[in-house]
N, C-alpha and C positions, 0 to 999 in steps of 0.2 A: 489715027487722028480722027476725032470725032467731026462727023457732019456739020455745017452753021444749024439745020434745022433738027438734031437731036439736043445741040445745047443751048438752042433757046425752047426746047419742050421740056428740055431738064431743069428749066429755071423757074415753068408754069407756076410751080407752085408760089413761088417766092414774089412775085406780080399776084397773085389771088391771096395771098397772106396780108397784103399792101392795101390791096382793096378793103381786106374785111378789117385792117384797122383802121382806116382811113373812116370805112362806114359805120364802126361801132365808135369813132371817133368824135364824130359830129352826131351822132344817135339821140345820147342824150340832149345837145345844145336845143336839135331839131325837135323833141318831146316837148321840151319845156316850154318852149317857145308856141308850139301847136296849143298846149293844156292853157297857156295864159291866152291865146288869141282866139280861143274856140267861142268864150262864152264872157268876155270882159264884165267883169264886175257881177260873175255870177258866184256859187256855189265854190269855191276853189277844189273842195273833193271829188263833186261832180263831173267838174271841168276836165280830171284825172279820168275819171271813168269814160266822158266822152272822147279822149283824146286817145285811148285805148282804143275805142271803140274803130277810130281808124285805119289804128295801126293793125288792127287783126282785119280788116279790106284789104289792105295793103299787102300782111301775109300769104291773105286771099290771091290776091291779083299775082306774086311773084314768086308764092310757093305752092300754089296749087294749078291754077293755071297754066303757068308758063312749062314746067313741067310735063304738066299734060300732055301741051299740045307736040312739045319736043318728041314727047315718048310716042303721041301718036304718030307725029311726021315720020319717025322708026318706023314704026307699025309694027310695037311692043307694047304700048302702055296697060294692058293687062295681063299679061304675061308674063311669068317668073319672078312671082313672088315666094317667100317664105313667110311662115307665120312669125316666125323668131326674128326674122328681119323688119318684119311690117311693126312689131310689139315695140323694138330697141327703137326704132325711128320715131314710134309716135310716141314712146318717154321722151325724147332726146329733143322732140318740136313741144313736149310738157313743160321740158324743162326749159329751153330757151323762152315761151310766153311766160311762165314766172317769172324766169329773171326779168325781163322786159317789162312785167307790171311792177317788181322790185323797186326797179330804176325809176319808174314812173310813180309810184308811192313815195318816195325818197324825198322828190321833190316837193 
């Protein structure tokens, strides 16, 4: 019979699946909503480039940072890396800010 504490770390994933729809859920609402309130009655393109401008602090602050400091709390954060793993991560954070400016062109 399984432990309470192996089958709720068997379910992690299924609560961080929840999350990340939840937060690509309201993603766009909260873009649009930034792009029209950034710069009322300016440039509407502009307003798109500024509201990006943001969102890549934001990446800043929650994907570079926080990380960081995690890995240094370890006292790993530069250690054990691969070339081929560093290449496929920074496509894969390429690809996710295009989509992101996709969504945010769209509108």
């Amino acid at each position: 019979m399984p432990s309470e504490s192996s089958a709720n770390s068997s379910q992690a994933w299924l609560y961080f699946s929840l999350l990340t729809v939840f937060c690509w859920g309201v993603y766009g609402l909260l873009l649009h909503t930034g792009q029209l309130s950034i710069n009322p009655g300016g440039d509407a393109a502009m307003n798109r480039y500024k509201a990006f401008l943001f969102v890549g602090i934001a990446y800043f602050l929650v994907a570079v940072l926080a990380p960081l400091f995690l890995l240094m709390a370890k006292g790993v954060a530069f250690s054990g890396y691969t070339s081929k793993g560093m290449w496929w991560s920074l496509i894969a954070g390429i690809a996710g800010a295009i989509g992101a400016l996709g969504v945010l062109l769209a509108f």
